[in-house]
N, C-alpha and C positions, 0 to 999 in steps of 0.2 A: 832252480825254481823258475818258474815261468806264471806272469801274471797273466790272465783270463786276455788284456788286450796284447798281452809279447804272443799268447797262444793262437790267437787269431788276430785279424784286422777286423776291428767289429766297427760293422757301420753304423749310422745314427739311429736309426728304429732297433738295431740291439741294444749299443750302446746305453740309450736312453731310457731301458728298461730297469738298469741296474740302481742303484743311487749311495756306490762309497766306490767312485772310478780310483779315488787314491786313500792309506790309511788316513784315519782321523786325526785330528789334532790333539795333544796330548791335554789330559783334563777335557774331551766331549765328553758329555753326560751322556748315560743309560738311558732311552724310555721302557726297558723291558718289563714287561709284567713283575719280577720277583723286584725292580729296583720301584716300580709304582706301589706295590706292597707295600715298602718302606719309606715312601716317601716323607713322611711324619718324621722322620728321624733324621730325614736332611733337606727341609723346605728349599732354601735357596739352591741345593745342587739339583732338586725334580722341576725346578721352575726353570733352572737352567736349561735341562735337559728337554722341556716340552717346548723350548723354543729353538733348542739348536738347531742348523741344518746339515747336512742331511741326517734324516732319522738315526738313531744308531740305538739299534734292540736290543743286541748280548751283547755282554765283552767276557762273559762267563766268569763271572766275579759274583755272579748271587750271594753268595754266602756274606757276602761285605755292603751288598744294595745300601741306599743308593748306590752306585758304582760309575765308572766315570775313564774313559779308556789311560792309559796306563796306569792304573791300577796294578798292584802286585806283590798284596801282600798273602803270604802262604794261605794255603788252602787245609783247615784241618780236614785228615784223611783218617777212617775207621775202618775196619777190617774186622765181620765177626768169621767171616771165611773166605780168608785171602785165594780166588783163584785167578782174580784180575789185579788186585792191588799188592800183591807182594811186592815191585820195585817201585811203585808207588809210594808208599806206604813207606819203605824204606831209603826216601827221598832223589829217585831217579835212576833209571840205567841209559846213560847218552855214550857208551861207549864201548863198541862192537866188541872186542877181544875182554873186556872185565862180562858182558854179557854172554859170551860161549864160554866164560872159564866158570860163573853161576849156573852151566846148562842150556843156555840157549842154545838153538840148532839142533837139541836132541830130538824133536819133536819134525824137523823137517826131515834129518837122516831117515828116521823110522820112516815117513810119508814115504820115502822114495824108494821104502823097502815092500811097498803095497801094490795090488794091481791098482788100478783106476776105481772098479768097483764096493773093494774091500775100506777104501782110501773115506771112498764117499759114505760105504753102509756106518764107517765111523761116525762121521757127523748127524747120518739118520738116528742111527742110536741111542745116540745122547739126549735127546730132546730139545735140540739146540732150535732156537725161535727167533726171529729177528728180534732186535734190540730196539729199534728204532722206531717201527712203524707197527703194523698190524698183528705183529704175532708172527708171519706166515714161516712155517718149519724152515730151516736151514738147510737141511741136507735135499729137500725136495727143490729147492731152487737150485741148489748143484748139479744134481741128476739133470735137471731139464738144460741146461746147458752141456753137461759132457754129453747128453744125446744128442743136440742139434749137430745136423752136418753142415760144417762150411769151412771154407779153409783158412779163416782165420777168427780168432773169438779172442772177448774183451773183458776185463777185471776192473771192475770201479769201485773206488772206495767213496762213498761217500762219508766227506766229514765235515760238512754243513751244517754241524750241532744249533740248528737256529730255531730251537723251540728255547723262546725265553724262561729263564728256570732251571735250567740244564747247563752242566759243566765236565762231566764224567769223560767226555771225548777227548775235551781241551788238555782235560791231566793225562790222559792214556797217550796224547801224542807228544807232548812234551817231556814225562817222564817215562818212557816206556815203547819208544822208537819201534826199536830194532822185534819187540812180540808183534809189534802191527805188520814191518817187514817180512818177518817169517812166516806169518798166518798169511802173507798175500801170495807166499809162494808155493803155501802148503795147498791155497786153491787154487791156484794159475795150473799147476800139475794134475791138480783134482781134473776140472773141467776143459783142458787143454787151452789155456790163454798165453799167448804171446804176450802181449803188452797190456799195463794195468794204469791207472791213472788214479790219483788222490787230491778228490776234489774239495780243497780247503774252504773254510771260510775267510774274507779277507781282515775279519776282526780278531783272530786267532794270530797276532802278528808273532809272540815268541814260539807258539808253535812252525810258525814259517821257518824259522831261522835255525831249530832243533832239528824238524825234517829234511829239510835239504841237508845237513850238514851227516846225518844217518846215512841217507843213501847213499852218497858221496862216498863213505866208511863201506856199506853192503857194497857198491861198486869193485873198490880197492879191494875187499875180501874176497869177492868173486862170487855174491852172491847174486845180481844181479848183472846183465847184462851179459852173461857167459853161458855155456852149456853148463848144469847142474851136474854134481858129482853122482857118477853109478847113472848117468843115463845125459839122452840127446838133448833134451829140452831146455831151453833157454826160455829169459823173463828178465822184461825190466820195466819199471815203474819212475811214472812222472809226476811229479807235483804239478799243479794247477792252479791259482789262488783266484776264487770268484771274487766278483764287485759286491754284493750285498744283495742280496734275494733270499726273502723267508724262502719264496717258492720254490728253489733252488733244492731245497729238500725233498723235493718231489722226485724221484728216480729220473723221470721219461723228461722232467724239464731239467735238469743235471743234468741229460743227454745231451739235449740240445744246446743246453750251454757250453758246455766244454765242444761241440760241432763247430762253436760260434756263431750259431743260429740263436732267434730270441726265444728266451725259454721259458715258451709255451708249455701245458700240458701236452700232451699224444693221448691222441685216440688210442685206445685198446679194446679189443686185440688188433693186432698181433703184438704176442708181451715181448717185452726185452728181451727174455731167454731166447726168442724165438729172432727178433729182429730187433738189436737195440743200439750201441755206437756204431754209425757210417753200416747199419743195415744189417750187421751181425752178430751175431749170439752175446750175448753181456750177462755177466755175474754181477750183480751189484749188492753189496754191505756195506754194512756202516759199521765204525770203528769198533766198536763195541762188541758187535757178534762175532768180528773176526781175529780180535782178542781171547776171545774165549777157545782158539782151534789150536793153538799149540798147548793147553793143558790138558784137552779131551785125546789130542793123540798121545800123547806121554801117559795120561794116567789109565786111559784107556772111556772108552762109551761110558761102558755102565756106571764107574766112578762119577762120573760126570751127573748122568741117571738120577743116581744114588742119591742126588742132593735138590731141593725143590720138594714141590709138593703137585701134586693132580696132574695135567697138562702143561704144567709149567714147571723143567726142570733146570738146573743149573741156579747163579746164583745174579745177583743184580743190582748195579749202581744207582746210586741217588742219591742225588742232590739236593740237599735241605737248603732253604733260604735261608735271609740273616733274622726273619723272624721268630725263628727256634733260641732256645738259650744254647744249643748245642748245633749250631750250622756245621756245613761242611758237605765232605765225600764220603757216604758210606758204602761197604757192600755186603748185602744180606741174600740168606735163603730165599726162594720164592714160598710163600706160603705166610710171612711173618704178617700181621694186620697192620692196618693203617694207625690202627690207636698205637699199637708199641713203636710205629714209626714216629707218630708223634710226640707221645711219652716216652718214652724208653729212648728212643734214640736220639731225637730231638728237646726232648727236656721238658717239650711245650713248651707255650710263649714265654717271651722276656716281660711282652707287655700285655696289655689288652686279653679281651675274651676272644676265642677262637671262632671266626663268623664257618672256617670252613678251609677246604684243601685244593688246591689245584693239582691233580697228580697225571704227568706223564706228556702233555704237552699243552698248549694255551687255548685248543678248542675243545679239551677233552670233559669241559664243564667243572663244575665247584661243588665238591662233596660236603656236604653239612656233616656236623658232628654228632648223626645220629647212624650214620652210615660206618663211622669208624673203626666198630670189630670186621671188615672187610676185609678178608684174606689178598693182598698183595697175590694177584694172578690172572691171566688172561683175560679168562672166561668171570670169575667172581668182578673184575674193575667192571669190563663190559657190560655183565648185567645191572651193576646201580650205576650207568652212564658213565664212566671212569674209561681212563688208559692207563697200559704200562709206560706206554714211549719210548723214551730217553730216559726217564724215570726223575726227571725233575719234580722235585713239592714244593709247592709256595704256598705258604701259610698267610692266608690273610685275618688279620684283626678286626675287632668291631671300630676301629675307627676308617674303615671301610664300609659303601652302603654296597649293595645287590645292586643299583643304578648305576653308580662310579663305575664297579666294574667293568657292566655289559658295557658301558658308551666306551672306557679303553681298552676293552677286546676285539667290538668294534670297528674302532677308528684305527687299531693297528689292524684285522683282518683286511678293512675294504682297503687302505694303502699297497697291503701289501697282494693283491689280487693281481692275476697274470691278467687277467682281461680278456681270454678266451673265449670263455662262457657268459654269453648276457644277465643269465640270472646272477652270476656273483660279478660281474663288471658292475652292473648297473643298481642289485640289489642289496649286494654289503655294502652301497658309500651309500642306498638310502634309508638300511638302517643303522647305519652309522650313524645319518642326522639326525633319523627320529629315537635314539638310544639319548645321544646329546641334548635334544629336547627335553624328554624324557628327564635327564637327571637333573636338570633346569627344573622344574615341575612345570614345563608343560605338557597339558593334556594333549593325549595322542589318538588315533586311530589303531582299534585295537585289531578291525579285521582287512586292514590295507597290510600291516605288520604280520599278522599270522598266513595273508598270504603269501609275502616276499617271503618270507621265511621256509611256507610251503616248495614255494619255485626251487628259492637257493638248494634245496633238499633234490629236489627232484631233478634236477638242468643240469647241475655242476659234474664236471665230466672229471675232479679229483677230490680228495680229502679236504680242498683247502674250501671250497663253498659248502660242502655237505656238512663241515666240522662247524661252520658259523650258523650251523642249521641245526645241528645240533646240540650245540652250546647252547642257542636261546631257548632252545627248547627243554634241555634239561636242567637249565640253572634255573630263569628266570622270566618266564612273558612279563615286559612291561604293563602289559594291557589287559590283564587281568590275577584278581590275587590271588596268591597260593602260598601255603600256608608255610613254606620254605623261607619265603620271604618275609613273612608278616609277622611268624611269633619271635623270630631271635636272630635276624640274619642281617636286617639291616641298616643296623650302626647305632651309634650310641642313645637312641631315643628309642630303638628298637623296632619302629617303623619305620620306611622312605617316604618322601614327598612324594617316590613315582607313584607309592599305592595310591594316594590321596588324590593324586591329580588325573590318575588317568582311567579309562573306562575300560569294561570287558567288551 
């Protein structure tokens, strides 16, 4: 295992970008969205936590928020269709030879019994979608990699799970090693990658300690770092552990981080596939969608198909926070609604009235409770302002206002901004301030705010300024009412001071 500074010599302008150069100290407080949800339920550890330093967002303990780094008590895990939780679910597989005597490696044999083409129309077939980010098909970012010519090309995993609310990675790599290994080999041969790279988060510390010790084991079995059985190809895989960057979840700035470069956005095009680590061709997924590639080749595409609903096939983790009476790790069909997520699978609240959902990652906006029969699916999240993501829910209570929130959506966005882009360098920390204002009941400037927000929208050259641009825009304008906020959303008087205070 190699930390981000053993990987490079990172000078002060990198360096300085990052802010957790070493693990926390044991007992830091969470500020992540799903442990600010709860903070009600542990005043002194959220007061802790809004003043520790340095920030520390996930430790992928939602289900337990407040949360607090070591932390570690089990993670309830549900399964109504185990195709990613089976060893999960049946409390771990960390051990190469019990994991090929269960089957594993049946699914990379087959791969190496495929041309390149037949290998990938797999993956096309299936409907396999990224997991993480936008949606964008899986087997169409493959193809464009095995076409790019050059003589050497690159496999990154990204596992930067750092949308707060989200944990589903953290369990796939600690309990469930060696499916993430084998999926990286089943694409390394897809798209012809020599060398693959797993780019950790550095707050995932038992995950560190589980994967290196995998590889270690894929090494010694000959899975890794050797010519592959029934053919020439060789492949080996490095752990990486980043310093702390939401950003970091950006593909193109994951590039350049693990370069040892600061890790800015990229301009695009030219995409990754085309030009991505050190200038050539990069595969990049995240943990999650590349779990899903040894049960698509074993059972085949269409099984795979077979399960989901519209554009959205296969099936899908989530992360209930500790707001549900029933938290945890679930994995369901695509198609299930958000009301049976929150009823049926979640319990609904323990406490309080339900103001609304955060689903999928922290700028993907707050779904009201009227939005709820919403089919769980790409295209359905999208059009009522929703994401799938990572597929983290954070249930927030009415002891939550529409204010609180946007000022600590906010105040974690503009912190965590690359700085690239002047509209989000300069315009998520000012409406950061005037969000903080705002839940203060001070009156604010409604068309200073609706235009930063226009900028952030238009200038931001990734998700991460366009997402605070559309968060405010879909949840909540301070500066003027809407009736999202006014009949039942914000908190237990039912109105906020922002409506009161501030003008259209």
């Amino acid at each position: 295992m190699e930390s981000l500074h053993e990987h490079h010599h990172l000078g002060l302008a990198t360096a300085s970008f990052y802010h957790l150069a070493h693990p926390p100290a044991t007992g830091h407080a969470c500020q992540g969205l799903a442990c600010f949800a709860a903070r009600h339920d542990a005043p002194q550890r959220w007061s802790a936590a809004s003043s520790d330093t340095p920030p520390l967002y996930c430790v992928g303990q939602c289900f337990r928020g407040p949360a607090a780094w070591g932390d570690d008590d089990p993670t309830p895990v549900t399964a109504r269709r185990a195709v990613l939780l089976t060893h999960v679910g049946a409390g771990g597989m960390r051990d190469i030879g019990t994991y090929r005597k269960g089957g594993g490696g049946q699914a990379l044999q087959r791969a190496l019994t495929l041309q390149r083409d037949a290998l990938i129309g797999q993956i096309v077939r299936s409907g396999l979608r990224g997991r993480g980010g936008a949606g964008f098909p899986t087997g169409r970012k493959w193809q464009a990699v095995a076409d790019a010519k050059a003589p050497r090309k690159y496999l990154v995993v990204n596992a930067d799970e750092g949308d707060p609310g989200s944990f589903s990675d953290r369990l796939l790599l600690e309990d469930d090693p060696f499916r993430l290994i084998e999926a990286c080999m089943i694409a390394a041969v897809a798209v012809g990658a020599a060398e693959g790279f797993i780019y950790l988060r550095q707050e995932y510390a038992a995950a560190q300690t589980i994967l290196q010790a995998a590889l270690a084991q894929a090494r010694a079995h000959g899975w890794l770092g050797h010519p592959l059985p029934g053919c020439e190809h060789s492949f080996d895989l490095t752990l990486v552990v980043g310093r702390g960057s939401y950003l970091c979840g950006e593909e193109t700035a994951l590039l350049n981080s693990l370069e040892g470069r600061r890790p800015n956005v990229r301009v695009r095009p030219p995409q990754i596939t085309e030009q991505g680590l050190w200038g050539a061709p990069t595969l990049v997924n995240n943990v999650e969608t590349l779990c899903a590639v040894p049960w698509i080749i074993t059972h085949g595409a269409e099984a795979y198909a077979a399960l989901g609903h519209g554009r959205s096939r296969g099936t899908k983790l989530l992360s209930l926070n500790s707001l549900f009476r029933r938290p945890g790790l679930y994995e369901v069909e695509f198609g299930i609604t958000l009301r049976q997520i929150v009823e049926d699978l979640g319990g609904g609240l323990r406490r309080g009235r339900l103001m609304g959902v955060m689903v999928g990652r922290p700028l993907a906006g707050l779904i009201p409770p009227s939005l709820l029969d919403t089919p769980l699916e790409y295209e359905a999240m999208q059009a009522i302002g929703g994401a799938v993501g990572h597929g983290g829910v954070i249930a927030f209570a009415d002891d939550t206002s529409i204010a609180e929130l946007m000022a600590e959506v906010f105040r974690f966005g503009a912190g965590e901004s690359c700085g690239t882009c002047t509209p989000c360098r300069l315009g998520s920390a000012e409406l950061a301030r005037m969000s903080a204002d705002a839940k203060a009941g001070i009156k604010g400037d409604g068309a200073r705010w609706r235009a930063l927000v226009e900028a952030l929208a238009a200038g931001s050259l990734c998700g991460h300024g366009r997402g605070l641009a559309d968060f405010a825009r879909r949840t909540f304008s301070p500066f003027r009412r809407e009736p999202f906020c006014c009949t039942r959303c914000c908190g237990p008087a039912g109105r906020s001071r922002i409506c009161a205070t501030t003008t259209a």
